[in-house]
C-alpha positions in Angstrom: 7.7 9.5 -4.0 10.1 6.7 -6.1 13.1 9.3 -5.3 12.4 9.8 -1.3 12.2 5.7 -1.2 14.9 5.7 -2.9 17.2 8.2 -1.0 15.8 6.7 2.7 16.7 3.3 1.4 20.3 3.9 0.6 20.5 5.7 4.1 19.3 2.0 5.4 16.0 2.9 6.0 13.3 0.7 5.6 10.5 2.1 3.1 6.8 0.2 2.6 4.9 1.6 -0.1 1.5 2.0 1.2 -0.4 3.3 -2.1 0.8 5.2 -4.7 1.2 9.1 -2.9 2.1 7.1 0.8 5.0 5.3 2.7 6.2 4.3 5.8 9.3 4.6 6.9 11.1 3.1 9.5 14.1 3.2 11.7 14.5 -1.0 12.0 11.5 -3.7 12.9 11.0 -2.1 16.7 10.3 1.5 15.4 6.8 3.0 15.1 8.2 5.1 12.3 6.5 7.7 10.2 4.0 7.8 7.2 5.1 10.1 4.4 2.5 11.3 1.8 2.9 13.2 -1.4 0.2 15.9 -2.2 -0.9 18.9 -4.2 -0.3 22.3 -1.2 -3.4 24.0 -1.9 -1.6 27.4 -0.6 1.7 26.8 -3.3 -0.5 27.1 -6.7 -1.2 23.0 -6.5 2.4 22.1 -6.3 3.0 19.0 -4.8 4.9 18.7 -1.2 5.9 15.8 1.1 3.9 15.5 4.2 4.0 13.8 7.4 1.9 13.3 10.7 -1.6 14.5 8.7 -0.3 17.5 6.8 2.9 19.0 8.0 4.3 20.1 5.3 8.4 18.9 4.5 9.4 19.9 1.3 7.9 20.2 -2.5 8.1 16.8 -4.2 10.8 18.1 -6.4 13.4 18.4 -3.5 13.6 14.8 -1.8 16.7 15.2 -0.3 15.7 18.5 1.7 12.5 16.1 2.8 15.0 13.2 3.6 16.9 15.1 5.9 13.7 16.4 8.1 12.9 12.8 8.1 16.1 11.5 9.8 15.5 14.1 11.9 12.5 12.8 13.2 12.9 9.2 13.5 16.8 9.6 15.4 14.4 11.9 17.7 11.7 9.1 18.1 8.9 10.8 17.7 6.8 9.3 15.9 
């Protein structure tokens, strides 16, 4: 989770750490933004993936960028 804050940082996002597997990113102060979990994918032997909106899945843990680019994704479309 360290590395995604990381990488959506230095692309001028704004990151809270809401516990230890969760965050919530946003786009600037006005945005609704997204909550971003890290958890063990039951169906990928216990690996652990990004998540976002509940449990759709983003990427395993081990690839933040692919998970940071779904992410800018999302928030440039506003859906939150």
């Amino acid at each position: 989770m360290a590395a995604l804050a990381g990488l959506l940082r230095g692309q001028k996002y704004m990151v809270e750490l809401l516990d230890g597997d969760r965050i919530q990113v946003t786009d600037g102060p006005d945005s609704r933004g997204l909550v971003v979990e890290c958890r063990e994918r039951d169906d990928d032997a216990g690996r652990h993936w990004f998540a976002y909106r509940g449990g759709i899945w983003i990427s395993e843990a081990d690839h933040p960028t692919d998970a940071l680019v779904t992410l800018k994704a999302e928030l440039r479309q506003g859906r939150p």
